[in-house]
C-alpha positions as CSV (number, residue, x, y, z in Angstrom):
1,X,38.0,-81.1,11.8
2,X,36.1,-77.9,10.9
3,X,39.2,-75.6,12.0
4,X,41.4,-77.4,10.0
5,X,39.2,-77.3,6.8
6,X,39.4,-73.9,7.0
7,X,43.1,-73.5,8.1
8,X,44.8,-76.6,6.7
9,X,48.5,-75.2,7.7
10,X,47.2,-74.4,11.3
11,X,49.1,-77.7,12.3
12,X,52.8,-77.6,13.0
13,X,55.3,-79.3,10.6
14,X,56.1,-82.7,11.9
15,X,58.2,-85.9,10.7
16,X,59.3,-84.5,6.8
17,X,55.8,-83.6,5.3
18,X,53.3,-84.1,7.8
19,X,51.3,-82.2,10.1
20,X,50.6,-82.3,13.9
21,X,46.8,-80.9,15.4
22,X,47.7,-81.3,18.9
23,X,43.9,-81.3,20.5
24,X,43.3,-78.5,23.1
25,X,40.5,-80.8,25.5
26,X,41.3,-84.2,24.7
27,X,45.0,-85.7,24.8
28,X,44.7,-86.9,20.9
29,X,46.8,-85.4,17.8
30,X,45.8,-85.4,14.2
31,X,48.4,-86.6,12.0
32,X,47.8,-85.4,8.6
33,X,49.2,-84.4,4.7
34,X,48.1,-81.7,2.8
35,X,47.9,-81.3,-1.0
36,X,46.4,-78.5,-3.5
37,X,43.2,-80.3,-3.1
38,X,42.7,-82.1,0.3
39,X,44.2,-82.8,3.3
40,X,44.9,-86.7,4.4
41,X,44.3,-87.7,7.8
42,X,46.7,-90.5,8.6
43,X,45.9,-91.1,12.1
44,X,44.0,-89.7,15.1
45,X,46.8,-90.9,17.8
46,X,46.6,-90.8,21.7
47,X,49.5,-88.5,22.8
48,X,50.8,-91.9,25.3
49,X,49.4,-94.9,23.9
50,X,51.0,-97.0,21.2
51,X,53.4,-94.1,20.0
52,X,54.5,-94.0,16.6
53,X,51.9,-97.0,15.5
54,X,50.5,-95.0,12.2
55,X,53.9,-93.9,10.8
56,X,54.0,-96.6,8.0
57,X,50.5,-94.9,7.1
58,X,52.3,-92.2,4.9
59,X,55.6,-93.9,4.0
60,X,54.3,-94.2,0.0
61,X,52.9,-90.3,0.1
């Protein structure tokens, strides 16, 4: 979360306006939206499990 304080566009563009952090040691993603003034984490998702379960999360963003 520290990396991506500091570089909030170090995600890749993913599903319109959201970000993708694809996590290097673990198999998780962080699914997130940034603005002038924060970034939103939507979801912490498992790369297999459940896919797509958060995607309501930003539909009113």
């Amino acid at each position: 979360m520290a990396l991506l304080l500091q570089h909030p566009l170090l995600g890749g563009r993913w599903l319109r306006d959201k970000r993708r952090l694809v996590m290097r040691r673990f198999p998780y993603s962080i699914i997130y939206v940034t603005t002038d003034q924060e970034i939103l984490v939507l979801a912490v998702a498992h790369q297999s499990r459940r896919p797509g379960y958060w995607r309501e999360r930003g539909r009113s963003l």
